[in-house]
C-alpha positions in Angstrom: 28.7 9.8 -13.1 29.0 10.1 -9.3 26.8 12.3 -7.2 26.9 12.9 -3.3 26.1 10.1 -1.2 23.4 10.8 1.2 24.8 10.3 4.8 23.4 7.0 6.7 21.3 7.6 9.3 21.1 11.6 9.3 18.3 12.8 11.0 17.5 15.1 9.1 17.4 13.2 5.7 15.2 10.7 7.4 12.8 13.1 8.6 12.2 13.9 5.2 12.3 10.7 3.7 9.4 9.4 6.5 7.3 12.7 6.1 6.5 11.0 2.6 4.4 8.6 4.6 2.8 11.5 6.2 2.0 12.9 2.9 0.4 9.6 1.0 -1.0 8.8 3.7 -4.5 10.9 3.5 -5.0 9.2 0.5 -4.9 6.2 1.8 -7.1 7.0 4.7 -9.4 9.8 4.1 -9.3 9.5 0.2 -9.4 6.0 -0.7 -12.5 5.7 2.7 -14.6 8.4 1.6 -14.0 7.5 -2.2 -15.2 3.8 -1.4 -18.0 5.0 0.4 -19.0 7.6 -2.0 -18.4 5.1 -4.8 -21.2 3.0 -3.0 -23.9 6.1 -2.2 -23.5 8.2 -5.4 -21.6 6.6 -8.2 -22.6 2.9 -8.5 -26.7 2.4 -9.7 -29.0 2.2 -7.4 -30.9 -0.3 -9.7 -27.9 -2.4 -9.0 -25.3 -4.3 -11.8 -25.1 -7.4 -13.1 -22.5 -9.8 -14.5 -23.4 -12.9 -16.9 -26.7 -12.6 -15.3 -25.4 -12.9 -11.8 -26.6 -9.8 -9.6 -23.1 -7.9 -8.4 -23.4 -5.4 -5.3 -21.0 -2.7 -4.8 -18.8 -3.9 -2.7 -18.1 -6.8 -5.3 -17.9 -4.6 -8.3 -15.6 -2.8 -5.8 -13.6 -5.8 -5.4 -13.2 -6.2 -9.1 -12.0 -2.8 -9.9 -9.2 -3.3 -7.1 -8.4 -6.8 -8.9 -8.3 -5.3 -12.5 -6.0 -2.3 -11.2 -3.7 -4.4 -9.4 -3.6 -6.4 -12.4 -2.9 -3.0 -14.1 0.0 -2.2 -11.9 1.5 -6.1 -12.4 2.0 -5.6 -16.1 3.7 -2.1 -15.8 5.9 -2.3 -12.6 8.8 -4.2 -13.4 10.9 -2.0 -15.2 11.0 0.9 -12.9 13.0 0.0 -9.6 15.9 -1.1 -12.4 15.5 2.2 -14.5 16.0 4.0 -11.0 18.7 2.7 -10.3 20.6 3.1 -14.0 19.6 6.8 -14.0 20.3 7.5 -10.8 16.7 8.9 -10.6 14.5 8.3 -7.5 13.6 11.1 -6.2 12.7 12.9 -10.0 10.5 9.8 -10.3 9.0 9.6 -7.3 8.3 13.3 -7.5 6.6 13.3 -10.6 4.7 9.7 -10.0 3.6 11.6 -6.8 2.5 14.7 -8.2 0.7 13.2 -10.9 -1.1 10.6 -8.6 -2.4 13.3 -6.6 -3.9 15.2 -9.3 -5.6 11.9 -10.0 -6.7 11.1 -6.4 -8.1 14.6 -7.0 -10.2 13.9 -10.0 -12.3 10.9 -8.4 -14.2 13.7 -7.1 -15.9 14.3 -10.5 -17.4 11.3 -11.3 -21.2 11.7 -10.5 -24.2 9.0 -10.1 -24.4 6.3 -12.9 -20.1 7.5 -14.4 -19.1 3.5 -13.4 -16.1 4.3 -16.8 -14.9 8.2 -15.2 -14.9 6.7 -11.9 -12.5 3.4 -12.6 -10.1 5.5 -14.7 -9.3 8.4 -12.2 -9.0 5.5 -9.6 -7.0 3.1 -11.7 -4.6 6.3 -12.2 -4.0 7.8 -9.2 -3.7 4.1 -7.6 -0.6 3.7 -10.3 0.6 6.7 -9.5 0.7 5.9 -5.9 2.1 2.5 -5.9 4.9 3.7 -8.2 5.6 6.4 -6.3 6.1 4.0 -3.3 8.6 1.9 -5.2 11.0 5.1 -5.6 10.4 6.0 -1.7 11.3 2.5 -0.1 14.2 2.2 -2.6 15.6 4.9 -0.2 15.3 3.0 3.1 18.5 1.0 2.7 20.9 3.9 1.2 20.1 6.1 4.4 19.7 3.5 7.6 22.4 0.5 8.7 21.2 -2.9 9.5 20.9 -2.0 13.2 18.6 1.0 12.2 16.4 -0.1 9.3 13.4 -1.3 11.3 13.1 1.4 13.5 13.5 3.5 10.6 10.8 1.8 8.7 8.8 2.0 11.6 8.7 5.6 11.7 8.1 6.1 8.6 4.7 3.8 9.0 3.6 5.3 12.3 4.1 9.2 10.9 1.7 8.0 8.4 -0.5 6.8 10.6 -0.5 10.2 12.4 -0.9 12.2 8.8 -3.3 10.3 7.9 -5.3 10.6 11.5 -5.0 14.1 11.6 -6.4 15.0 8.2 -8.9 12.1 8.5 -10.2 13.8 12.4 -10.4 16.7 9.9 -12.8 15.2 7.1 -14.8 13.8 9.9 -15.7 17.5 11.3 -16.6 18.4 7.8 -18.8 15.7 7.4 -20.5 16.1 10.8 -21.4 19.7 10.9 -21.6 19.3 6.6 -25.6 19.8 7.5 -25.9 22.9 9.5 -23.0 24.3 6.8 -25.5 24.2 4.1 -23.3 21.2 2.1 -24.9 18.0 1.2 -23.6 14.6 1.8 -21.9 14.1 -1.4 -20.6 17.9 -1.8 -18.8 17.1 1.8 -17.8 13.7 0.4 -16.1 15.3 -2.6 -14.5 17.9 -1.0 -12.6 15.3 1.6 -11.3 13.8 -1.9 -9.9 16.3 -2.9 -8.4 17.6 0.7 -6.8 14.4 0.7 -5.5 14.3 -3.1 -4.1 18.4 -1.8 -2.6 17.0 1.2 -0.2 14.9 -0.1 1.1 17.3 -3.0 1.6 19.9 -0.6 3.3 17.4 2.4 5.4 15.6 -0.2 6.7 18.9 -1.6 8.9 19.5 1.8 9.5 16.0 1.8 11.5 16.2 -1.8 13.2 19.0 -0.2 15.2 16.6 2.0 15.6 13.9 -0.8 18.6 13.5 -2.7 19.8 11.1 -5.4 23.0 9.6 -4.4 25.3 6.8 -4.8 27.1 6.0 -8.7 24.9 6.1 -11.6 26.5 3.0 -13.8 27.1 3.7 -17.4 25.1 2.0 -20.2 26.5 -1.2 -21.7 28.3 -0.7 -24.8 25.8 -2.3 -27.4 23.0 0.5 -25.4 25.5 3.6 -26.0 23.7 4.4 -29.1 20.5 3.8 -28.4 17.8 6.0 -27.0 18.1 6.5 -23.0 14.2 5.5 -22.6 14.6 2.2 -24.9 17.8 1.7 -23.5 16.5 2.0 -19.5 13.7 -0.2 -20.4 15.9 -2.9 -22.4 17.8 -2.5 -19.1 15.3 -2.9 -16.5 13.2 -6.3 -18.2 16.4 -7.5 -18.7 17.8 -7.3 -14.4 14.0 -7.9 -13.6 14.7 -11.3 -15.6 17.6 -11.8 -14.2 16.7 -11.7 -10.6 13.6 -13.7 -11.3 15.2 -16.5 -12.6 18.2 -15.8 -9.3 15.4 -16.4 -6.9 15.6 -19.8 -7.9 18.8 -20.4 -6.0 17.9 -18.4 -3.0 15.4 -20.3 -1.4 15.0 -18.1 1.6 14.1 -14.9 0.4 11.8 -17.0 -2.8 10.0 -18.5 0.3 9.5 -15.0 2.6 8.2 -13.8 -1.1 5.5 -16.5 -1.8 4.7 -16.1 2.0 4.5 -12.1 1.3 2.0 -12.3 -1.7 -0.5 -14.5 0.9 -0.4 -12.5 4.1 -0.2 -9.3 2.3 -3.3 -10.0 -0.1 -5.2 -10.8 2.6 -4.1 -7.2 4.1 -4.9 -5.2 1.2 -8.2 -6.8 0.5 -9.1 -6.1 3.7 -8.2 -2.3 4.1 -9.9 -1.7 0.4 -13.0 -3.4 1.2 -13.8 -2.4 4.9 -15.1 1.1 3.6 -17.5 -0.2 1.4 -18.6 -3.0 2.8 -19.5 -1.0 6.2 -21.1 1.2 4.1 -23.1 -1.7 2.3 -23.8 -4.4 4.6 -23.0 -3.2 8.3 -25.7 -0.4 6.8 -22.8 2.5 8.8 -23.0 6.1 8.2 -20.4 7.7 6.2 -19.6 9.6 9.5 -19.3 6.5 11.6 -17.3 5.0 9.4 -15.0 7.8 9.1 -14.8 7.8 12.9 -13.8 4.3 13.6 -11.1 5.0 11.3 -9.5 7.5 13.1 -9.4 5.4 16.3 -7.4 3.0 14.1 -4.9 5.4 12.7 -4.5 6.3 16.6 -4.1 3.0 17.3 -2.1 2.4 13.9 0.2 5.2 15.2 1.3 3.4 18.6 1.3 -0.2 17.0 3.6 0.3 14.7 5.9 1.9 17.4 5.2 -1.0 19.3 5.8 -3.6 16.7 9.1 -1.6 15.8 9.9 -2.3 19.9 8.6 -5.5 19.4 10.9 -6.4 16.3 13.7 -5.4 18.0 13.3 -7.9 21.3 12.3 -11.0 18.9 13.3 -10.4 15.8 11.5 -8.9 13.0 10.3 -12.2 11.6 8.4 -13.6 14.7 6.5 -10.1 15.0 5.1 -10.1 11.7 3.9 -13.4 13.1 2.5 -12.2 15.7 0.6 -9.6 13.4 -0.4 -11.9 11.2 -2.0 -14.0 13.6 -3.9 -10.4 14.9 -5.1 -10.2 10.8 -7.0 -14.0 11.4 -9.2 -12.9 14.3 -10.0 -9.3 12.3 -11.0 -11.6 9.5 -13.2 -13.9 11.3 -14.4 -11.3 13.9 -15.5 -9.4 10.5 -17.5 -12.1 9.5 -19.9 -12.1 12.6 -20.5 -8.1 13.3 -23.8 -7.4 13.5 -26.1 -4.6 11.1 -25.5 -1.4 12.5 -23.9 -1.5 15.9 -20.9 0.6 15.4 -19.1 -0.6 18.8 -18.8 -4.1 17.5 -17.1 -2.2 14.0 -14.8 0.2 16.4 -13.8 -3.3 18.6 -13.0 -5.3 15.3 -11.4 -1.9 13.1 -8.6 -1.2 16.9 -7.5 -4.2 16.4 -6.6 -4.1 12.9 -5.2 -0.8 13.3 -3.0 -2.5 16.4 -1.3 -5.1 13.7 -2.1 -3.0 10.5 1.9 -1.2 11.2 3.6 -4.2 12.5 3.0 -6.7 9.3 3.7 -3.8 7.0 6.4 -1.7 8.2 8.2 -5.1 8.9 7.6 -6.3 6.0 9.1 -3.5 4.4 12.1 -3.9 6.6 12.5 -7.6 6.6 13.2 -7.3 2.8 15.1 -4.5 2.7 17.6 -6.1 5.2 17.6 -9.2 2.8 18.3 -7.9 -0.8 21.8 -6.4 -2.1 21.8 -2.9 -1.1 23.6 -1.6 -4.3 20.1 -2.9 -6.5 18.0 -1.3 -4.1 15.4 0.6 -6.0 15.8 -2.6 -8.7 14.7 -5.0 -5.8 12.0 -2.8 -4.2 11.0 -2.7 -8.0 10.5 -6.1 -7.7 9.0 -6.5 -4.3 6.5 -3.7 -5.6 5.9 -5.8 -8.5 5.3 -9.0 -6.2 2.7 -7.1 -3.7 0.6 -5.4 -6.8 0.7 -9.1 -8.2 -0.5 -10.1 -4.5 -3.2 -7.5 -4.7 -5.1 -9.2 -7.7 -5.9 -12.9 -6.1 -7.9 -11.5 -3.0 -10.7 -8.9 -4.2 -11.4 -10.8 -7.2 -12.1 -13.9 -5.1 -13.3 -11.8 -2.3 -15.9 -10.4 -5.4 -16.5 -14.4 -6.8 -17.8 -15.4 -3.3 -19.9 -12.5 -2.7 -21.2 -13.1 -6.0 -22.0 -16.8 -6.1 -22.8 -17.0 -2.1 -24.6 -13.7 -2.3 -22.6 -13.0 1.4 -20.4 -10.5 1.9 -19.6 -11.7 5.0 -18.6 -15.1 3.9 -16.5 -13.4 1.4 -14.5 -11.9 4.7 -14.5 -15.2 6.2 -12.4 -16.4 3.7 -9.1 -13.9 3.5 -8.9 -15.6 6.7 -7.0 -18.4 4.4 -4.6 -16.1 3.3 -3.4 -15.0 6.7 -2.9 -18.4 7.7 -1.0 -20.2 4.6 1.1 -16.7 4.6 2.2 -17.8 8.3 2.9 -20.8 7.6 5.3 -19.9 4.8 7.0 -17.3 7.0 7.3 -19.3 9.9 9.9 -21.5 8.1 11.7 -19.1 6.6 15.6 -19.0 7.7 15.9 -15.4 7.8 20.3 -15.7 8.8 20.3 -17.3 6.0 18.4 -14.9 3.7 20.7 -12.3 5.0 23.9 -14.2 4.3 23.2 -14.9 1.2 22.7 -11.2 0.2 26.3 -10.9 -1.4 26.1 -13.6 -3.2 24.0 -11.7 -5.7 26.8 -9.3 -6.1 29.0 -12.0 -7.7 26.9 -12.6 -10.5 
């Protein structure tokens, strides 16, 4: 059944499709920072946990319940990029894993002091709601940009994200400045920037949907699936071409080896943005106010770097400025290890330059791929490249938990994601990215 075709590189369209990162993005930022720090002040005991005897602080109980839900996401992922892609059905599915993701986001505003259970399973949902949400939206870069356009485009999307999420983050910080002299407590202020964020990206997504559309040829079932259930029959389908491009990988050693070196650099990434929160909260001993504010300089400076890194990619090449950006993510890692208790400029210095190199190793990223894989399996290989990063996601909090919990250091646990930056960049320096790209229609002959 054929539908219309949404035009490559329209404006308009793209607009739309970017604003998405606009709307997610104070989840991300305000949302996911505030929950964090809230998580530490309110919800986690103050008597402290423990785990086979071993003392665990918050931030590496945080750490664990960022490993478990990546873990989560690993085990359901892999069938939705290739059910997309058979039904034709993105944007319904990125609408309603949006929707209900926000609702979620909105929930982990309930949990109260000592409600460890309540708390993980509004978190664990709206994280899976926003992740597969994510694998719908970036299943949409290739059908609306051209090879000469995709990084720019990606670009965008990142650095209007970066602005969202600045703007309603300078927003949650006035609350929680003048929360005092307005009569609201700490956590009352902290709860209501949850749910501001959770309302946010409803509302923003909403006009982005509007310029969405599902386009391209929706293939018809197999034979043997004809009579069989559409749900069974999508889900038969989708193991079966995750399977099947799994076991391809194998004979495309190029994109296999920009993979492997994808699961390092990005753990170390994601471990990093999850953790910062808390663990300025915990052992910098930040307010929640500070913290707040040194995030908003790096969504400012998140904004311009991934326009800069989108310049960048397009003077050297895509692959040498996620490089560069990964060699930015080793001195935030090592300069993280040395800040000192409470002295916020040190924790502004450290968080710019992450915000410099946060756009340019993930917007590229992004891109990189996407100019890599067969177009027509689009949504089937973003499924997959979801898949990978959740499946990236475990390795680092867990271990960045079992240091802090055998060393007793925080810090040390920092020290070493610096590992994962620099095996990542390694990996990625030797991939042939020519031949990645020329192999792409190869896949179409199978």
């Amino acid at each position: 059944m054929a539908t219309a075709t949404p035009a490559r590189n329209d404006q308009r369209t793209i607009f739309g499709w970017a604003m998405y990162d606009w709307a997610n993005s104070a989840y991300i930022t305000a949302g996911s920072l505030v929950f964090a720090i809230y998580f530490g002040d309110t919800i986690f005991p103050e008597e402290g946990f423990s785990i086979f005897g071993r003392p665990v602080g918050a931030e590496a109980f945080f750490g664990i319940i960022i490993g478990i839900g990546a873990f989560a996401l690993f085990l359901a992922m892999p069938i939705l990029g290739a059910i997309a892609d058979y039904s034709n059905a993105k944007k319904r599915l990125l609408q309603t894993f949006a929707y209900t993701g926000a609702v979620f986001a909105a929930l982990t505003a309930v949990p109260g002091a000592g409600d460890l259970g309540l708390a993980i399973v509004v978190a664990l949902i709206a994280q899976v709601g926003f992740v597969s949400a994510n694998v719908m939206y970036e299943g949409f870069l290739p059908e609306l940009t051209t090879p000469d356009t995709i990084d720019r485009v990606s670009a965008r999307g990142f650095a209007l994200g970066y602005a969202g999420g600045g703007i309603h983050l300078v927003l949650s910080l006035v609350l929680l400045f003048f929360a005092e002299p307005m009569g609201l407590s700490e956590d009352i202020a902290q709860r209501i920037v949850i749910v501001s964020a959770a309302v946010w990206w409803a509302a923003f997504a909403t006009f982005s949907f509007s310029r969405l559309s599902d386009g391209g040829n929706r293939p018809d079932l197999p034979h043997e699936y004809r009579a069989t259930p559409r749900p069974v029959a999508y889900a038969r389908l989708g193991i079966g071409r995750i399977w099947r491009t799994t076991r391809q990988l194998i004979g495309f050693p190029q994109l296999l080896l920009f993979i492997v070196a994808f699961l390092f650099y990005n753990d170390g990434v994601l471990t990093v943005i999850k953790i910062t929160p808390v663990f300025a909260s915990e052992t910098l001993e930040l307010s929640t106010t500070t913290i707040a504010a040194v995030f908003v300089v790096i969504q400012l400076v998140a904004f311009f770097g991934a326009l800069a890194f989108g310049w960048l990619a397009g003077r050297v090449g895509a692959k040498k400025a996620i490089l560069v950006s990964i060699v930015g993510w080793t001195f935030v890692t090592v300069g993280g290890y040395f800040l000192p208790v409470g002295q916020a400029g040190a924790f502004l210095a450290v968080g710019a330059l992450a915000g410099l190199v946060l756009g340019g190793v993930q917007a590229l990223s992004r891109s990189l791929y996407g100019s890599m894989i067969p177009e027509d399996a689009s949504a089937e290989f973003f499924g997959f490249y979801s898949v990978f990063s959740r499946f990236s996601a475990i390795f680092g909090p867990l271990i960045f938990a079992g240091v802090g919990i055998i060393t007793g250091s925080a810090r040390l646990s920092i020290l070493f994601l610096t590992a994962f930056f620099m095996i990542g960049g390694s990996l990625l320096a030797a991939v042939d990215v020519d031949r990645a790209r020329a192999s792409r229609t190869e896949w179409l002959l199978d």
